[in-house]
C-alpha positions in Angstrom: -7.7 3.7 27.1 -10.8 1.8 25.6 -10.9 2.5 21.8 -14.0 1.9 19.7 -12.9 0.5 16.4 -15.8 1.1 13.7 -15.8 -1.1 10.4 -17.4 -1.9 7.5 -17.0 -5.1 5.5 -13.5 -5.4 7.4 -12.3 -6.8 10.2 -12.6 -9.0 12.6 -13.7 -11.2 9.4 -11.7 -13.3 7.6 -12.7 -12.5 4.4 -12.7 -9.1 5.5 -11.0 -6.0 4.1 -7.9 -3.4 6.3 -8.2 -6.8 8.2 -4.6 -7.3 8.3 -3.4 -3.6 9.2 -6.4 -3.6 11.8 -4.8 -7.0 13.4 -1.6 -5.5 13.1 -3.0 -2.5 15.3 -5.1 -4.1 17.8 -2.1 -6.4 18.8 0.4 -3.6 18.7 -1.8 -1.9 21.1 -1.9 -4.4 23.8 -2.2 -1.8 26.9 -5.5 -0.8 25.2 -8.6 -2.4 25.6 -10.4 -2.5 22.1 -14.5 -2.4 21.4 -14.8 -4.0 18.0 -18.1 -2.8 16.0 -18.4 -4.3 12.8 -20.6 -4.0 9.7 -20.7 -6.6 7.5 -21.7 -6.7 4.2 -22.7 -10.2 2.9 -24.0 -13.5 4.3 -21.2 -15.5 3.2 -18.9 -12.9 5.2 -20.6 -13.7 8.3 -20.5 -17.6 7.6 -16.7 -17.4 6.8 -16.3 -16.2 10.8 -13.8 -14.1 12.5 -10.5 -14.6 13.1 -8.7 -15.2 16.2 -8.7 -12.2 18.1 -5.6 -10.9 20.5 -7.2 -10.2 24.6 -7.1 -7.1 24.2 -10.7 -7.4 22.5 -13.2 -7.4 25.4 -16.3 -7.5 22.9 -17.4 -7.6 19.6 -21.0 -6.2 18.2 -21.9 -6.5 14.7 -25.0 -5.5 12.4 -25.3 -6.7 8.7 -25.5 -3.9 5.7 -26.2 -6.9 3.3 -30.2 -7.8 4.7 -33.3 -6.5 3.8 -34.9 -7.9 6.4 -35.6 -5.6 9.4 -36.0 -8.1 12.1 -32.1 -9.0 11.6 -31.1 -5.5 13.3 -31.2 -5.5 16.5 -33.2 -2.4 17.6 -34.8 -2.1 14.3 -38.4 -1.7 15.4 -40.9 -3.0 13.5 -42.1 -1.7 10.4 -44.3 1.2 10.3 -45.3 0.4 13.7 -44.7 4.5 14.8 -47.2 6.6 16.3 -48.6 9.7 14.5 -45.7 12.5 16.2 -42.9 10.1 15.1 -44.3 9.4 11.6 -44.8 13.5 11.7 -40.9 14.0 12.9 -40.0 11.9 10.3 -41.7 13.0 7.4 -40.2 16.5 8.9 -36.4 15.0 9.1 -36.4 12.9 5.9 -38.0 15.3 3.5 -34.8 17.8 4.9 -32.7 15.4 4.0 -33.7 14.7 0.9 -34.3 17.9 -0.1 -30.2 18.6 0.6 -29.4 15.3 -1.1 -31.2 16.5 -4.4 -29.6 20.3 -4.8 -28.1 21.3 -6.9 -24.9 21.9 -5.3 -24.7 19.3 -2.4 -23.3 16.3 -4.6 -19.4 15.4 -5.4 -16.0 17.0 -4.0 -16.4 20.5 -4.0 -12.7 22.4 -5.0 -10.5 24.7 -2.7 -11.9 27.9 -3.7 -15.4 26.5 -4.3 -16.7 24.7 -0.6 -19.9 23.2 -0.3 -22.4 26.2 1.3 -22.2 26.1 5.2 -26.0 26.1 5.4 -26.3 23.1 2.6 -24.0 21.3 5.6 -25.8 22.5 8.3 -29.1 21.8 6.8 -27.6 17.9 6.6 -26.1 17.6 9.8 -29.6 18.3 11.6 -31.9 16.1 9.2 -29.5 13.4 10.0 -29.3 13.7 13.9 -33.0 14.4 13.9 -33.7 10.9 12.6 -31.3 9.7 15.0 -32.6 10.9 17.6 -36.2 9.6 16.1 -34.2 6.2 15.4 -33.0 6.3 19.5 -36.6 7.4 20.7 -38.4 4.9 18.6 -36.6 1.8 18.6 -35.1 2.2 14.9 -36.1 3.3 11.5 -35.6 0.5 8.8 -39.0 0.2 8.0 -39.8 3.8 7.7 -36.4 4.4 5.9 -38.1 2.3 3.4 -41.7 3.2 3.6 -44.0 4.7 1.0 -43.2 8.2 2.9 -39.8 8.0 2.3 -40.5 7.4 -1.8 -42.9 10.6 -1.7 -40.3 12.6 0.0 -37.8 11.9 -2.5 -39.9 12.1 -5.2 -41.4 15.6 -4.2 -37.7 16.7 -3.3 -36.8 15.6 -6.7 -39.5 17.8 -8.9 -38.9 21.1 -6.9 -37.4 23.8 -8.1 -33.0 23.8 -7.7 -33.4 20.0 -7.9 -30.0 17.9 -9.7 -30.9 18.3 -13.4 -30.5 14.5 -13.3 -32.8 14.1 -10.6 -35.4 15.7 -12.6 -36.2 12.9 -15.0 -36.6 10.2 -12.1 -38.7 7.2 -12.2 -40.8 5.6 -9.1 -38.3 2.1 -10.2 -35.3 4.6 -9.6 -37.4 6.3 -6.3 -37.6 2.9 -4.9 -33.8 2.0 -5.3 -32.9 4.6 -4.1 -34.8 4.8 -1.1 -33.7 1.2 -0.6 -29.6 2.1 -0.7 -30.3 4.8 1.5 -31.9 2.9 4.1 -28.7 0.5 3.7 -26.4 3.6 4.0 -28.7 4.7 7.4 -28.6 1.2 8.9 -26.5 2.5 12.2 -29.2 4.9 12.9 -31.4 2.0 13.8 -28.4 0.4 16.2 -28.2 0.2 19.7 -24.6 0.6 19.7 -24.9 4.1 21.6 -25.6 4.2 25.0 -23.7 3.9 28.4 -22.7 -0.1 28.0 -21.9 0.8 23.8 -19.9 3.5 22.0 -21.1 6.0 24.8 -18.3 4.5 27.1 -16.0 4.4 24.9 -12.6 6.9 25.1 -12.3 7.2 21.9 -14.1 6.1 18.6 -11.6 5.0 15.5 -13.4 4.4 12.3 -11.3 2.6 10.0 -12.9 4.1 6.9 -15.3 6.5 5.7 -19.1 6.5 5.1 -21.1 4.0 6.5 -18.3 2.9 9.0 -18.1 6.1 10.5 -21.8 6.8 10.7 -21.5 5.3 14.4 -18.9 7.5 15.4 -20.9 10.1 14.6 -23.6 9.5 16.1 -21.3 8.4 19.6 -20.0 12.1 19.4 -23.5 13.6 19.0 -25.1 11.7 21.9 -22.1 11.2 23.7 -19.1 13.6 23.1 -16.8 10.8 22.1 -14.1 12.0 19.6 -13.8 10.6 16.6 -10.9 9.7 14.7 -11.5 8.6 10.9 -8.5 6.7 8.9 -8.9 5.9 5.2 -6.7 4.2 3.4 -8.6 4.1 0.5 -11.3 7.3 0.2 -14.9 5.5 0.8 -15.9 8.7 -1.5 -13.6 7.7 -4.6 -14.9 3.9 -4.1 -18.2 4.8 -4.3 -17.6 7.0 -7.8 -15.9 4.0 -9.0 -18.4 1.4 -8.0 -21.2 3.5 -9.3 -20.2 2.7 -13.1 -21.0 -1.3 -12.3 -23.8 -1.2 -11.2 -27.1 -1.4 -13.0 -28.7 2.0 -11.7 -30.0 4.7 -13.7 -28.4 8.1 -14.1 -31.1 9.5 -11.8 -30.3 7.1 -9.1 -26.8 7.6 -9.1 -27.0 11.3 -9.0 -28.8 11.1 -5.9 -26.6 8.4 -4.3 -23.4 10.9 -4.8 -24.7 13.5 -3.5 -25.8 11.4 -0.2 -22.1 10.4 -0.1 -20.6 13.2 -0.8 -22.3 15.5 1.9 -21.6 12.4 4.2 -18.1 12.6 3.6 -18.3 16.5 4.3 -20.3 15.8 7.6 -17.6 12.9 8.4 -14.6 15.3 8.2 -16.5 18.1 9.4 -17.1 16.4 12.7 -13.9 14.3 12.8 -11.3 15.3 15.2 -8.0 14.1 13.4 -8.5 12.0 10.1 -5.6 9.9 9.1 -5.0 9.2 5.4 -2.8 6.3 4.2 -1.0 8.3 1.1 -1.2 12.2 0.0 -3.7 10.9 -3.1 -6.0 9.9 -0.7 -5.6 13.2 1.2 -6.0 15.5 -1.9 -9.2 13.8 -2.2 -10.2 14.0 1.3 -9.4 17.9 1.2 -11.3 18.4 -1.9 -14.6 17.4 -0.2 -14.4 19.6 2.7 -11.3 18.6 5.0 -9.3 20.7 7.3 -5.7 20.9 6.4 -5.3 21.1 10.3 -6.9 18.1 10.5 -5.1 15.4 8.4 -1.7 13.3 9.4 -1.1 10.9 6.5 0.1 7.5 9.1 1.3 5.4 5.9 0.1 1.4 5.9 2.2 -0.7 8.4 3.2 -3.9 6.8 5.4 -6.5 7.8 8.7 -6.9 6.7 10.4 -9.8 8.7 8.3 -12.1 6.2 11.0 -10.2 3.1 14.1 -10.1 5.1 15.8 -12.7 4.1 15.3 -12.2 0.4 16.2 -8.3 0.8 19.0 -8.7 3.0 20.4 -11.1 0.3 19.5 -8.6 -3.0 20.2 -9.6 -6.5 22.9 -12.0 -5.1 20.7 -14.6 -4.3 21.3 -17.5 -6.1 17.3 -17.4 -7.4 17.0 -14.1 -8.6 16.7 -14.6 -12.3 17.8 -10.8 -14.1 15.7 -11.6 -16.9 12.2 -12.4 -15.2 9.8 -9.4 -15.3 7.4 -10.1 -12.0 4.0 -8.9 -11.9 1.6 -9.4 -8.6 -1.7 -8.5 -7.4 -5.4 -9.4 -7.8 -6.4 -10.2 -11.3 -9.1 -7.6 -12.9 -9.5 -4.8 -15.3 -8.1 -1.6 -13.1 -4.7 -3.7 -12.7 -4.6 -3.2 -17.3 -2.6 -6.9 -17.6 -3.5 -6.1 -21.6 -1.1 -3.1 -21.7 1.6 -5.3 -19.8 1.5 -8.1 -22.4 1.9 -5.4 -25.4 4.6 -4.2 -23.7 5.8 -7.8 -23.1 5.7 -8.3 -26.8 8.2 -5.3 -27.7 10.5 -6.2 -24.4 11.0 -9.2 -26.0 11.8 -8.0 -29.8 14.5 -6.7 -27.9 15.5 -9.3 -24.9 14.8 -12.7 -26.4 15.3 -14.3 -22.9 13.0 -12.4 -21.3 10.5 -13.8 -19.4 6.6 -12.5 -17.6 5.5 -14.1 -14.7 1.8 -13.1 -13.8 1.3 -14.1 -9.9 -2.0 -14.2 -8.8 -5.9 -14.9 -8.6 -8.9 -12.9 -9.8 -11.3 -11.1 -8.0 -14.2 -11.8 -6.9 -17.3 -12.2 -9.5 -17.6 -13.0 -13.2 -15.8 -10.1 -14.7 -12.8 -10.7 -13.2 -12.7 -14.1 -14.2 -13.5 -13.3 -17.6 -10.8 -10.8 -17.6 -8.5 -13.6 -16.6 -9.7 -15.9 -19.5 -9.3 -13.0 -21.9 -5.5 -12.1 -20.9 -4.4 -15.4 -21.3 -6.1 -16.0 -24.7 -4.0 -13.0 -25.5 -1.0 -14.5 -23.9 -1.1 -17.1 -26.0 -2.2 -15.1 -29.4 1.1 -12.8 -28.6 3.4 -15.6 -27.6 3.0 -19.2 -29.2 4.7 -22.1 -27.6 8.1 -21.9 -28.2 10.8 -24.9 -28.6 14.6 -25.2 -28.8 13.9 -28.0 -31.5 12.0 -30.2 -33.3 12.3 -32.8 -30.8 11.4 -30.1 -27.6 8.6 -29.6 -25.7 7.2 -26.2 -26.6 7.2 -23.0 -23.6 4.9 -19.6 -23.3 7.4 -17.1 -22.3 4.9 -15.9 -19.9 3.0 -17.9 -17.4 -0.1 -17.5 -14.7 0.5 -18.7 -11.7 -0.9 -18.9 -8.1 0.8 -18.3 -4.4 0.0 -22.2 -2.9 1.3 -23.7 -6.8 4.2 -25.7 -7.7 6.0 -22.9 -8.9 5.5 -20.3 -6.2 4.5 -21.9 -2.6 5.1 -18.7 -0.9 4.3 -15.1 -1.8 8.6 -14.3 -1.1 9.6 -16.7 -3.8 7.9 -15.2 -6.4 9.5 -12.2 -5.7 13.2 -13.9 -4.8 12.7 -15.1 -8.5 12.4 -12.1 -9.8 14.8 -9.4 -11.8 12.4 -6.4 -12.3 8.7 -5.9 -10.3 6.2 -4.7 -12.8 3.2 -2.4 -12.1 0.6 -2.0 -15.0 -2.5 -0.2 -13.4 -4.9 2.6 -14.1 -6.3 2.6 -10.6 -4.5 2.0 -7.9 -4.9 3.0 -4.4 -2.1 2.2 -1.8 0.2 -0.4 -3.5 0.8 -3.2 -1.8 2.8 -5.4 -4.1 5.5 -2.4 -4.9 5.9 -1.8 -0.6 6.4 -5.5 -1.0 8.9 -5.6 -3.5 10.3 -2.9 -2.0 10.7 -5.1 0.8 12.6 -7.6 -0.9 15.3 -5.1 -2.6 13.6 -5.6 -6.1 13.6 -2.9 -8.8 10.8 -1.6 -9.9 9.1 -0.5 -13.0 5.2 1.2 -12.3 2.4 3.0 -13.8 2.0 7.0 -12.2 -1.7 5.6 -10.6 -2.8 6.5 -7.3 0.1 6.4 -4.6 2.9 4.9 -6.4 5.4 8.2 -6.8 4.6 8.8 -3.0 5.8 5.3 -2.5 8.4 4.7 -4.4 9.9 8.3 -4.7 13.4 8.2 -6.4 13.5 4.5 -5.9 12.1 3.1 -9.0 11.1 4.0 -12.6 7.5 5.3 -13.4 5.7 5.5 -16.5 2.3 7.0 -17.7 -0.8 4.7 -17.6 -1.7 2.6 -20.3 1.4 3.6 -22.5 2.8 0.3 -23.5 5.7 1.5 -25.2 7.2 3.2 -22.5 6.9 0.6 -20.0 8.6 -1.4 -22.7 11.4 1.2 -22.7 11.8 1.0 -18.6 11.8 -2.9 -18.2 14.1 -2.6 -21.1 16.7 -0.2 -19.7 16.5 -2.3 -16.0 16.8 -5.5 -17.7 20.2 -4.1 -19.8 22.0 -2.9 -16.4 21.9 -4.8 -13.3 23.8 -2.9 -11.6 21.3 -0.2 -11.9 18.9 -2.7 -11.2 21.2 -3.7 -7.6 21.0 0.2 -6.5 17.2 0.6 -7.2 16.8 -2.5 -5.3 18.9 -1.4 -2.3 17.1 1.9 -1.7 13.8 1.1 -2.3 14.5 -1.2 0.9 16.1 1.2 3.0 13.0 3.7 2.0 10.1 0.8 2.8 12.0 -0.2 5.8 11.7 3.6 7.0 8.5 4.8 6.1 6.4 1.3 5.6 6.9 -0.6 8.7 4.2 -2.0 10.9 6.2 -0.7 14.4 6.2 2.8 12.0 2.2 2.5 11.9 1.4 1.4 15.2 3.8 4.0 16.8 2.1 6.9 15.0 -1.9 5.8 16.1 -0.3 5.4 19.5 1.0 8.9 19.8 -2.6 10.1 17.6 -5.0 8.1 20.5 -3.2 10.1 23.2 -3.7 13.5 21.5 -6.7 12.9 20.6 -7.8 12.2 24.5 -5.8 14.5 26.3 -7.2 17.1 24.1 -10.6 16.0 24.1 -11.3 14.2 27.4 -15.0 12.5 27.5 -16.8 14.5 30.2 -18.6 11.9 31.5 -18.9 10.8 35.6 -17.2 7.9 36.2 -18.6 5.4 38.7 -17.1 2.1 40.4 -18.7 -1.6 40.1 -21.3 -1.0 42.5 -22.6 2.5 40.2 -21.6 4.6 42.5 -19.9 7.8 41.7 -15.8 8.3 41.6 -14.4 11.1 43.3 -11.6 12.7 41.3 -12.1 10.2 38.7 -11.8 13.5 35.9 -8.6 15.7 36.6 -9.6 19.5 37.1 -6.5 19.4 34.4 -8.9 17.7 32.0 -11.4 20.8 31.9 -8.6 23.3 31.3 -9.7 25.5 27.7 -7.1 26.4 25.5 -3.6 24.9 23.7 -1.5 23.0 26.8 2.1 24.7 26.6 4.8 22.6 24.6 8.6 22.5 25.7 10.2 22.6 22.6 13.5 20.6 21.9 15.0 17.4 21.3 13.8 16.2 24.7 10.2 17.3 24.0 10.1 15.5 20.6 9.1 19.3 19.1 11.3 20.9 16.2 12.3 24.2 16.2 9.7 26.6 14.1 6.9 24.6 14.7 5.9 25.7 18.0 2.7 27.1 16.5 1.5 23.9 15.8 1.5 22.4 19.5 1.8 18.9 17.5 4.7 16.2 18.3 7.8 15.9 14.7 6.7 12.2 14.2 3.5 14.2 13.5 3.6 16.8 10.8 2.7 15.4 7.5 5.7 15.5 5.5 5.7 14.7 1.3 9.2 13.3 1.1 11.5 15.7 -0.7 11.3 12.8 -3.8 7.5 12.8 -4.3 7.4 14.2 -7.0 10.0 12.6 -9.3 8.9 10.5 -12.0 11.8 7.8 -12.3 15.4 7.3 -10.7 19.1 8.0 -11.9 21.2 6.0 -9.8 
């Protein structure tokens, strides 16, 4: 099978993000030959390089999102160089588009009993494959994207009547912005990723997140009829929301930028044939902007465990487990809320003198972060002055910063080896990592109800509300009084990661997903040998059958009982664990 894997600002870079799990699958998947098309999103991204990539990569393409320079995309066209029918067609398809992008009802996750109006979708869908197929017929659209037409579009779009109240007040500073992140956002419609030696050869096209990642895919199944299979770990939607805040934009300009990714994300699961999420908050978010139940299998993360085994094999008999060490580990910045972990600090330790806080890791990326970093460990040392045993000692800081490479942790398992309790302090959180990790290593854990952590950790652990100090003081507390308690935690939270959270787990499930998805939706397309000629008997009559293929059901068959209906295989159907919903263990 020859898989197209779609991604944005991931892999095969090393800097890149889902780099890891995306490794994990390509070499998991050895009897698959894999198409790598990547977007990248900054210049030092593409001067850090790939890394090594397994054979079964037979070629690698790649575009930047970052540039504003149109001669850098290959197909691109040059500016405003369009005769007078294309400039027409596009003046046609764009001022569609942006006439959906600035109603007032095409923007943000629409609720279950309140779905985004069909003809608000429809209206989307054919603005954006009409200036795909202009992009395909006309060598690309950057510089029209961009163009003075494009602002007028937007700006008439914005002053007529139904327009986002936001949109309303707009400024030709906002127009121009706007216009600019668009173009970004529409960069694969200038590609020449599609044809018969690109995507259009492909079996299968895997987009390893939403939005602009998956822009490709749909485009391969437009011109092509290639399925498309869209996995998010992390919802592209939510990012954007989240990112939006940062940035320096006016409230005009981010209205209209939500609304473009919002009806993306309806058109992306609209068009999708399976979509995979990583955790059921991602899903609920994924269903509240327009996806099918019938669509979604959550396939959790695959990560590897062999790299913990000794340490979780081992538990809380190791000889460098310290009981009274809380453990905290992650990237340093404001959504991980390290200020509510040292108030709580402060009352763990009115109570447990010996305790101690070790914060493992390095900032983000960018100034914030590091001045986030500066800020928690003026407070660290505000909250916790040197202490000494006497006059003569050398004073300590119950709580220190470290880094994985430094003296005091040279791998990632020590830290957590040297841990009692695993501490999670966040008020966002997607998937998280560092818990699965711990996990991993038999650790107890203490976390903040964010994101995905009662999926993960389910009746394994202890969880808290968000930025509550006091009762994660109470929970580190009760852990650090009873090691026992701690010693059970630890033992099932490994037998639960070791079941659900497994890279063999992962790559199993996409394996199974890649040959539904094919044998359900088989390209049509005639296959010829190396000399072009045609193939007879390439495409099985099979192949062209309508309808549901008929399932044995049975142990045999892989089927359970009652679920014939669904014609899916058991290692299929989305499950929520039994435990999902609990807020804390008694062990």
């Amino acid at each position: 099978m020859r898989i197209g894997l779609l991604t944005e600002g991931g892999y095969p870079y090393v800097s890149g993000e889902a780099r890891l799990w995306c490794d994990r699958l390509v070499r998991g998947l050895g009897r698959h030959e894999f198409d790598i098309y990547a977007l990248s999103r900054s210049r030092r991204q593409e001067q850090q390089g790939w890394i090594a990539l397994p054979p079964q990569v037979s070629r690698v393409r790649t575009a930047p999102l970052w540039t504003v320079d149109d001669g850098a995309l290959s197909g691109a066209g040059p500016r405003g160089g369009h005769g007078r029918r294309a400039r027409r067609r596009f003046t046609e398809c764009f001022g569609e588009l942006a006439a959906v992008i600035c109603r007032g009802d095409s923007g943000g996750a629409a609720t279950d009993t309140e779905r985004r109006p069909q003809d608000v979708a429809d209206r989307f869908g054919n603005a954006l494959y009409g200036l795909a197929e202009l992009a395909r017929d006309e060598g690309g659209l950057a510089g029209a994207l961009r163009s003075e037409s494009a602002v007028r579009a937007l700006e008439s779009a914005c002053r007529a009547p139904g327009a986002l109240r936001a949109a309303r007040t707009v400024r030709v500073p906002d127009l121009l912005a706007v216009a600019g992140l668009l173009e970004r956002a529409l960069r694969p419609l200038s590609l020449d990723w599609y044809g018969d030696d690109g995507l259009g050869a492909v079996d299968l096209c895997h987009a390893t997140s939403g939005g602009p990642a998956a822009l490709p895919g749909l485009l391969a199944r437009h011109f092509a009829g290639v399925p498309l299979l869209v996995t998010e770990y992390g919802v592209q939607l939510r990012a954007h929301y989240l990112a939006a805040g940062d940035t320096d934009l006016s409230a005009p300009a981010r209205a209209l930028l939500a609304s473009f990714h919002g009806l993306l994300a309806a058109e992306v699961y609209d068009r999708a044939t399976l979509i995979t999420p990583g955790n059921t908050h991602a899903r609920r978010w994924q269903e509240r902007c327009g996806a099918d139940r019938a669509k979604l299998r959550t396939v959790h993360p695959g990560m590897e465990a062999d790299r913990f085994a000794e340490v979780g094999e081992g538990g809380y008999d190791d000889s460098a487990a310290d009981l009274s060490t809380l453990l905290w580990v992650g990237r340093i910045e404001p959504t991980k809320d390290l200020i509510s972990l040292l108030h709580a600090f402060a009352e763990v330790r009115k109570e447990e003198p010996d305790a101690r806080l070790r914060i493992v890791g390095a900032p983000a990326e960018g100034p914030e972060a590091a001045a986030y970093l500066a800020h928690c460990r003026a407070l660290a040392a505000q909250l916790f002055p040197d202490e000494a045993d006497g006059a003569h000692a050398v004073g300590d800081n119950p709580v220190s910063f470290e880094e994985i490479g430094g003296p005091e942790t040279p791998e990632l398992v020590d830290a957590y080896a040297g841990a009692g309790v695993v501490v999670l302090s966040s008020v966002v959180e997607g998937f998280p990592i560092s818990l699965v990790e711990a996990m991993f290593c038999g650790r107890a854990t203490v976390s903040t109800d964010v994101g995905a952590v009662v999926e993960v950790i389910g009746g394994t652990g202890l969880v808290v509300p968000p930025r509550n100090p006091r009762a994660l003081a109470e929970a580190c507390v009760a852990l650090l009084r009873d090691p026992e308690r701690c010693a059970r935690l630890g033992a099932a939270a490994r037998a639960r990661a070791l079941e659900l959270f497994t890279v063999e787990q992962n790559v199993a499930a996409f394996r199974g997903i890649y040959l539904e998805i094919v044998s359900h939706c088989p390209v049509r397309r005639e296959a010829l040998d190396a000399s072009g000629e045609p193939v007879p008997f390439a495409n099985p009559a099979e192949a062209s059958v309508p309808g549901r293929w008929a399932v044995a059901v049975g142990p045999a068959s892989g089927m359970e009982p009652g679920n014939e209906s669904a014609g899916v295989p058991s290692w299929a159907v989305d499950r929520v664990p039994a435990d999902a919903e609990l807020k804390g263990a008694a062990v």
